[in-house]
Every structure is written in structure tokens, then in C-alpha cells.
C-alpha angles and dihedrals in degrees: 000000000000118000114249135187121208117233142189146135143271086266088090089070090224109143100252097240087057088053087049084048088062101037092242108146106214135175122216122250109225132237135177134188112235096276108012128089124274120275132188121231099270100047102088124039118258091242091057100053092050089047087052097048090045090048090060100270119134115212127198139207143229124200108232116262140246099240082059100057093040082064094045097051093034083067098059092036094058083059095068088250122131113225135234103201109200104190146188117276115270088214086078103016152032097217097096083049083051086052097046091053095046089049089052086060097048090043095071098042093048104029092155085064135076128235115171118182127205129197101197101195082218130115136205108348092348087071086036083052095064091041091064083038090061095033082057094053088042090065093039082065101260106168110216110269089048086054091050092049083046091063102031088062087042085057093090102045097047096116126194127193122176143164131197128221087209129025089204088087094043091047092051092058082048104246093123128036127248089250092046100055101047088047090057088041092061094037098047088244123160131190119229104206140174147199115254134207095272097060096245123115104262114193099227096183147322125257137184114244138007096260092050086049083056099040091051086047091053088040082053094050093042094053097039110038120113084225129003092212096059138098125294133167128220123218127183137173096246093307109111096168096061085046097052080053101057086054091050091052090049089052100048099054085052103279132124135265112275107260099213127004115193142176118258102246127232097276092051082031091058097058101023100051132214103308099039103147107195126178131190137184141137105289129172092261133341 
């Protein structure tokens, strides 16, 4: 059985060191404030880019190349390792189509090797779940081609629930429109959205209040989780305490302690905004 390393990209909001912890190779998705350089995720501090966005400044992002990805899997490649590529969702960027053509490339300079690309359909720690998924098969002695059936299966049942603090970040990118938001600014009004199977931001319905926002996102996991008692991962745009809320609300209706909570990086953090509580496990279905 040949030897494989699993890849993907900052768009799995898992902190790098964790990633290296896991042997998992990854390229950084790009961002820029209206005005300033470009920067990749990883250049500026977390705490800096929330303070920015809630200061006034608008950031933008850019999908990872394919130049990048032709380095990164040349590395492996030359190493005589196949490759299993676990990518962020098309639904919402171009960077898993960055890593296919890449692969096609390589394919033909390497043909006795593998390169399998995935594109998860998954988003933020949804994606960096089935990073640790797969990592997990990786160690139990899954060669390759079983790894890449394993999440493949897993793709369905992905789910993503999240909630935002403020629509303006979610009308700029164009997902509510200018007289919504303002309306649910002055009502107190939060949207409780998914990811669907398709891999796009889908608005499922509109509550009053953040802890209801937070109360309708545990009921979800609660009535959706293939088991209650699993493993699910917390995400939040630089607001920990909200986070740690959330978990609460899932425990005390039965459920387990969350396994990783991370902070939403700067791509999901553009267009989400600070505030942003985001939660992913193995459902039923999305």
C-alpha cells in the first residue's frame, strides 16, 4: 500500500499548528481591506482582523491558486506519496476547482502516482471535521481509495448550523438584501442558516434574539445528529463566550461537550462578519 498525505486549505478554519499536528499540508486562502496589501490567512493576528471589520473596514477575499496547489503536491509527489485533497466547498469558493486543475497537471507528470481531489461541500470546521474524519481513518490503517469512499459517504451528512450577530456583512456579499438587514437591525432579528447539499449559504428562517438564534441552532443539533453524544465542533467570529453558550445549551438538553472550538478565520470572517456562531456534526442529512 503506497504511502498518502491528506491536504486542504485555510478554509477549514483549523489553527495551522493543529493541521501540522495532524500532518495535514494546506495553502492559505487571501484576503485584503479596501485599500491595504494582500495579505494570507495567517499574516495578521485574529484579534486584529475582527477589530478591523467592526471598526468600519471591508475586507475581500481571494480563492487559492492553482500554482499554489501544483507546489504543495509536487512536494509530496516528489516523495514518492499519493495525495488525498479535501477542499472548500465550491458552493461558496473556487479554491477546490484551484486544487483539481492543479492535480490534472500533476496527473500526467506523475501518472504512477495518485491525486484524489475532494470537494467537501463543507465550509469552516465543517470542511476541518472531515479533515480530522479522514486523519482518523488515515491512523486505523485506511489505504487511500478506502479514505476517499469514507468521506465521500460522510459528504451528506456534514451538517452546518450558524447564526450572525449583523446582516451588513452578509448583505455586502449579497445574501440579504439592504432593506432586510436594516429591518432585522432595528428588530433584533437573526437569521439561522445552513449549508445545503449543494455547498451554498441557504437562509432557513429568522428569530428574535441571539439567544434564540442560539437556542433554535442546539434544538437543530439535538434533533439531527446522528448521535447526540458525538463529536461536534464550534466555530465563532472572535466571540468565545457566545460559543461556550451554545455548548452549554447542547449539554444540557443531553448532549456532549463540544470536541474543538475555533475561531472563524479571515475568508468565512469577510462575509460572515465578527459574531458569526457556527456549529458542525454528522446529521442525518444537511
Amino acid at each position: 500500500m503506497s504511502d498518502y498525505v491528506i491536504m486542504s486549505d485555510t478554509g477549514c478554519d483549523i489553527e495551522f499548528e493543529t493541521l501540522r499536528e495532524w500532518g495535514v499540508g494546506f495553502r492559505g486562502l487571501s484576503f485584503h481591506f479596501e485599500g491595504d496589501r494582500e495579505y494570507q490567512e495567517g499574516d495578521m493576528e485574529k484579534s486584529e482582523f475582527y477589530s478591523r471589520m467592526r471598526a468600519g473596514d471591508v475586507s475581500k477575499t481571494s480563492a487559492v491558486n492553482s500554482h499554489d496547489f501544483h507546489e504543495l503536491f509536487e512536494e509530496a509527489l516528489k516523495e514518492g506519496k499519493d495525495i488525498l485533497y479535501l477542499g472548500f466547498s465550491s458552493g461558496i469558493s473556487a479554491t477546490s476547482n484551484s486544487a483539481e486543475i492543479a492535480a490534472n497537471e500533476l496527473r500526467e507528470e506523475y501518472p504512477d502516482r495518485k491525486i484524489i481531489t475532494i470537494d467537501t461541500l463543507a465550509a469552516s470546521a465543517g470542511e476541518g471535521l472531515m479533515i480530522y474524519y479522514a486523519v482518523e481513518k488515515k491512523k486505523a490503517g485506511a489505504d487511500i481509495e478506502e479514505n476517499a469512499a469514507y468521506i465521500r459517504e460522510m459528504i451528506p451528512h456534514l451538517a452546518h448550523w450558524f447564526t450572525v450577530e449583523d446582516l451588513v456583512y452578509l448583505k455586502r456579499g449579497g445574501r440579504v438584501s439592504a432593506t432586510a438587514a436594516f429591518a432585522a437591525g432595528m428588530l433584533g432579528i437573526k437569521p439561522v442558516l445552513h449549508v445545503d447539499d449543494e455547498g451554498h449559504l441557504i437562509n432557513m428562517m429568522k428569530v428574535r434574539g441571539r439567544d434564540m438564534s442560539l437556542k433554535t441552532i442546539a434544538k437543530k443539533y439535538m434533533e439531527t445528529a446522528k448521535d447526540p453524544n458525538g463529536i461536534y465542533y464550534i466555530s465563532h467570529g472572535d466571540c468565545l463566550e457566545d460559543a461556550k453558550k451554545l455548548e452549554s445549551m447542547i449539554v444540557a438538553e443531553g448532549g456532549s461537550k463540544c470536541a474543538l472550538f475555533t475561531t472563524i478565520g479571515m475568508i468565512i470572517g469577510s462575509h460572515a462578519g465578527p459574531g458569526t456562531i457556527a456549529l458542525f456534526f454528522l446529521a442525518n442529512g444537511r
